[in-house]
N, C-alpha and C positions, 0 to 999 in steps of 0.2 A: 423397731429399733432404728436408730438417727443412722442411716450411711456414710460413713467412716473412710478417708481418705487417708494411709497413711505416708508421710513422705522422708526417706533419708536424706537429708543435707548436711553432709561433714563437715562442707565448708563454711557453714553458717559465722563459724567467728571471724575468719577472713572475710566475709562479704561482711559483717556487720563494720569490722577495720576501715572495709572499703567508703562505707558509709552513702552508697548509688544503687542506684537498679539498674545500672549498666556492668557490674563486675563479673570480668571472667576470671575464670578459677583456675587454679594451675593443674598441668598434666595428671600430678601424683593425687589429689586433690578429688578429679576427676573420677580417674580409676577404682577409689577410694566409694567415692557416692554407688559405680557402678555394679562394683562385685559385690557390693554389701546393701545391694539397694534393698532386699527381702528381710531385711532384719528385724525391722518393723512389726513382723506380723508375730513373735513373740510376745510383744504386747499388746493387742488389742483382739481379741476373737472376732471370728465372720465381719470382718473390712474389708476394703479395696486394699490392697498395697502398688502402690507405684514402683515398676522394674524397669531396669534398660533394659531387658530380656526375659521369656517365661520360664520361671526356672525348669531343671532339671527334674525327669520321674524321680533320679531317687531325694532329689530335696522334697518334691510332695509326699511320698511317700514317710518320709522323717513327720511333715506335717500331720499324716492321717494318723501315727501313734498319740499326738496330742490334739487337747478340744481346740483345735484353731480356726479351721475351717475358713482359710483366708480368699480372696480374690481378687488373683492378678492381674493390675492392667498395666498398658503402655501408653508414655504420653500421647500417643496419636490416637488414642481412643475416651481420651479422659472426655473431649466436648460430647462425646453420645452416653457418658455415664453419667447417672444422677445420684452426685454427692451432694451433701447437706453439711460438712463439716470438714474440713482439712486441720489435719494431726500428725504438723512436721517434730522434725527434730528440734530447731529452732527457725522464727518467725526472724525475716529481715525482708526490705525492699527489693530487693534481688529476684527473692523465693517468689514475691507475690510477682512480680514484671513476668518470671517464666509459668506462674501459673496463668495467668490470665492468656500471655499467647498459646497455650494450649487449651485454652475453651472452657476453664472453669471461671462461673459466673463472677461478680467481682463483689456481688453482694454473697457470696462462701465466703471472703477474704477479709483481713481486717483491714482496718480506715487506714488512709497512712497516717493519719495525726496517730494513732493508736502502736503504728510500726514507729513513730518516730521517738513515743517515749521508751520503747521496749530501747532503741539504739540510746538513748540517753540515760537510762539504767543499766546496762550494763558497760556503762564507762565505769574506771577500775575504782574513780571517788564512793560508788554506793557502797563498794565494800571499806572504804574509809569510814563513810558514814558508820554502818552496821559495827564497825569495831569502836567507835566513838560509841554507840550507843550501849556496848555490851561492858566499857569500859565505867559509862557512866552508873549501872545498875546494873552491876553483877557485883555480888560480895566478892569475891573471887578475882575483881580487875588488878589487884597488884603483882597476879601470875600470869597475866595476859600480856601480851608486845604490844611495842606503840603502835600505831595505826599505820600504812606508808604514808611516805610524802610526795606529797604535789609540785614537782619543780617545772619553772617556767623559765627559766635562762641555766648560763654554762655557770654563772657563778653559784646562784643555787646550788648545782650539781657540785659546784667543787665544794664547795660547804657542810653540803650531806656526806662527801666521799671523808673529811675531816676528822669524821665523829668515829668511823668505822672502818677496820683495817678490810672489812668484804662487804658488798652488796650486794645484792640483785636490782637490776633498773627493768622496770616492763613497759610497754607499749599501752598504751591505757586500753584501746581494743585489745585482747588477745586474748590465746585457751589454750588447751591442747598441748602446752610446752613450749607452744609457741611466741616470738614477741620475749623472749625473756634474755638480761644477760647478766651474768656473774662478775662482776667487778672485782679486782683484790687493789689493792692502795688505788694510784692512779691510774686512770681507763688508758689501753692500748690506742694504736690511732685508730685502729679498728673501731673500736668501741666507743671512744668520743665523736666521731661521725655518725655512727647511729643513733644517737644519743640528740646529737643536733638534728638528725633528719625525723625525728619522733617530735621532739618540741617544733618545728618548722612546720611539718605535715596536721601533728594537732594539737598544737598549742603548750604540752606539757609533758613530760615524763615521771614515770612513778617508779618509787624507790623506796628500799626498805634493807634493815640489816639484814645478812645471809646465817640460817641455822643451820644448825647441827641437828636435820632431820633426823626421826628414828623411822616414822611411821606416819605415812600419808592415809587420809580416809578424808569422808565426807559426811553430810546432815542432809537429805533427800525430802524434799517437799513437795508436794500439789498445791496448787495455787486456783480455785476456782469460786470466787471473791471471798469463801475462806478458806486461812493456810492450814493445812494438816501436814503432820510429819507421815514419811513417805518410809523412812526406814534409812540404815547406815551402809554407806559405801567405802567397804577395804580394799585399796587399793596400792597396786605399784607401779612404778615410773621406773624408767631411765635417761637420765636425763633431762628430765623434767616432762618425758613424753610418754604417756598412757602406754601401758602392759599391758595388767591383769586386776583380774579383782575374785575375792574371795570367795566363793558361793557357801558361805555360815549363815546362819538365821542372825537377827537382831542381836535377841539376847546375847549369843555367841559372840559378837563382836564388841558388844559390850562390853563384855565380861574379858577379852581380850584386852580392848582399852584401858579397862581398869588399873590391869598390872602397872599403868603407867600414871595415871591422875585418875580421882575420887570419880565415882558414877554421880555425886552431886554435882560436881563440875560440868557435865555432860549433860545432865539433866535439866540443870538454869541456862547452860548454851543454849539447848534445844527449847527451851522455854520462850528467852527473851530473843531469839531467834525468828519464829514464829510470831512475837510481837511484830518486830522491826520490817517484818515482811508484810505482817498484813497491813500495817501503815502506811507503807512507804511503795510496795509495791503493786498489793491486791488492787488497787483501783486503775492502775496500768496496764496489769497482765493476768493472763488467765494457762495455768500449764504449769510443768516441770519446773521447778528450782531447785540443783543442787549447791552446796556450799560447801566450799572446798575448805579442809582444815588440815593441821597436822600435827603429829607430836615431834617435841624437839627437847634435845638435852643443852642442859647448860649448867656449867659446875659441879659435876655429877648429879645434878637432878633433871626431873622430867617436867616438861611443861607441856599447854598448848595453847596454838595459835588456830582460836575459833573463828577466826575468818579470813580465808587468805583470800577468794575471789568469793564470786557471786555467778554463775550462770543461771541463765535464764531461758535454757534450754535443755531436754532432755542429756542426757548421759550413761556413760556407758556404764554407772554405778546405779543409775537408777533400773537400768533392764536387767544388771545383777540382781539386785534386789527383788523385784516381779519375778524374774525367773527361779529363784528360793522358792518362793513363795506360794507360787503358782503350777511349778515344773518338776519342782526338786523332791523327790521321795524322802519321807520324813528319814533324818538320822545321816541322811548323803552329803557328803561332802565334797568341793570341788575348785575347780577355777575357773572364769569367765577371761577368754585369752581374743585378744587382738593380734593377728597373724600378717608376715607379709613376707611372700617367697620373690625375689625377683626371680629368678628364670624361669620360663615359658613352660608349662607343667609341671613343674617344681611341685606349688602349692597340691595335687593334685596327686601325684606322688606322696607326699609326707600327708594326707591325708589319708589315704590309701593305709600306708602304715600304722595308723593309728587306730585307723578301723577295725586290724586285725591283732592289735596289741589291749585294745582295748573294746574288747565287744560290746554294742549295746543292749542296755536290758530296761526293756519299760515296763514297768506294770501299772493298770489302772490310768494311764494321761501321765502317768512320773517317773521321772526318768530314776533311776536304782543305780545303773553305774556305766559307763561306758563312752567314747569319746561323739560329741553330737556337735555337727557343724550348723550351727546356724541361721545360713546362706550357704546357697549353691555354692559346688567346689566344681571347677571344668577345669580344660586345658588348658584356659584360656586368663584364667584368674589368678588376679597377684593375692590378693587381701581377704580376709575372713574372719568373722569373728567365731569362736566355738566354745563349748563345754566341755571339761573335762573331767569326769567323776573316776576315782576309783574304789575299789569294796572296800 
């Protein structure tokens, strides 16, 4: 079996922003990669995974009830490990700069010409693209939103701001909730300096009318020079910033979309989807694509908007997914929760709690019901991501 290198990088869409293998990441950022560096090993069985520390007996432990069989290293041991393969979160200049100064070969690593289209596809046009193309051949395009726009000066901006009494303006890097801002009539002065420091820094800003969200999820793909669909990711925000995600089977969330638009509608998404990816993307990139969507109301009806970004890196809807699939005892239901305690044992504490509110129960490798952290929780730890099932 090919030795498997797993790596967490949260900050991946930041360093892709940055667009250097010089970029440091910030404090929160940081913390973020550390506490949760083990999370990785959920999805790929008997790997390496990359830790800022060896976890916790009772996180191995958590481990030995499922087939994962993982193995932990520290970057200062990676040059006497022989990997054959690295399996980040996502791929940027950055990731490769810090791997190679810790001793993995550079022929494990991808080219940078290869790093540099992954940075040129996930600028926010591909996902202009992708809706331009779902618009041109999808029966269904006159229920779909325009595509955003591409603004290169302040008059653009005030032109788009014209048509719409709200907007949202993005960063054409960005993820995570991040890079984003809500406009109503005219921009604050807040917000028209950011506005100008986005088109100064790279060239352009992107912009689109603001919905009347109901219902965020996504379209989850593998990309390994063919595209397969990966399964659907139900998810919530606040803010614009990643929560939770649903642990339902496919079907199950299906069948939940539906109440809102036709499972045809769904179905030619996911179709010409899959198109547009293996064309445009498979010869670039090889991994995780999720595609972020949502449902939105307007005039008392339901629409949706099939493509709001494009990442090109794993996500926290695609280890929801695996973990159903993989983890979840048939019939169990639950949620896939992103946690963040600031005080110093906080997290560790309310973990504690939860463990006796909600006891675990595994049968067979499957989790049945009960609260499962999926990274080590210490004293020491703000962040977590975990499971939570109940009967």
């Amino acid at each position: 079996m090919e030795k498997k290198l797993l790596v967490f990088n949260p900050d991946h869409d930041l360093a892709l922003a940055h667009g250097t293998n010089h970029y440091v990441s910030p404090t929160s950022a940081l913390a973020f990669a550390d506490d949760c560096s083990a999370v990785l090993t959920w999805l790929i069985p008997d790997a390496y995974v990359l830790v800022s520390d060896f976890p916790s007996p009772d996180f191995q432990n958590f481990c030995q009830k499922f087939p994962l069989n993982p193995h932990f290293v520290l970057k200062t041991d990676l040059s006497n490990t022989a990997i054959e393969k690295v399996v980040p979160w996502g791929w940027n200049h950055n990731l490769k700069s810090q791997l190679l100064k810790c001793g993995i070969p550079e022929n494990r690593l991808p080219s940078d010409a290869a790093l540099s289209e992954i940075h040129r596809l996930s600028h926010r046009r591909t996902s202009v693209r992708a809706m331009t193309f779902l618009r041109e051949h999808s029966r269904f395009a006159s229920e779909f939103p325009v595509p955003a726009s591409e603004l290169v000066d302040e008059a653009a901006v005030a032109e788009f701001l014209s048509h719409y009494d709200a907007a949202i303006f993005k960063m054409p890097w960005s993820g995570s909730g991040r890079g984003l801002r809500r406009v109503l009539g005219a921009p604050t002065t807040h917000q028209a300096g950011w506005i100008r420091q986005s088109i100064r820094k790279y060239g352009c800003i992107m912009a689109e009318p603001f919905y009347d969200v109901v219902q965020d999820f996504a379209m989850e793909f593998w990309c390994d020079e063919k595209v397969t669909f990966s399964g659907y990711s139900y998810f919530n925000t606040q803010n614009g910033v990643y929560q939770s995600n649903l642990l339902y089977s496919d079907a199950e969330i299906e069948r939940m979309l539906s109440e809102w638009v036709s499972t045809m509608v769904l179905e030619e998404c996911r179709t010409l989807l899959t198109r547009f990816l293996q064309e445009e993307i498979a010869p670039y990139y090889h991994g995780c694509i999720g595609v972020d969507m949502f449902i939105y109301q307007k005039d008392n009806q339901y629409f949706i908007n099939p493509c709001v970004e494009i990442n090109l890196r794993m996500t926290m809807g695609y280890l929801a997914n695996v973990f159903v699939k993989k983890y979840l005892a048939e019939g169990a239901k639950g949620f896939l929760r992103l946690r963040y305690v600031k005080d110093e044992g906080g997290l560790q504490s309310l973990a504690d709690t939860y463990k006796k509110s909600f006891p675990l129960v595994v049968s067979d490798g499957k989790l049945v019901s009960g609260f499962l952290p999926l990274t080590p929780i210490t004293k020491k730890t703000h962040y977590t991501v975990s499971v939570e099932v109940e009967v």
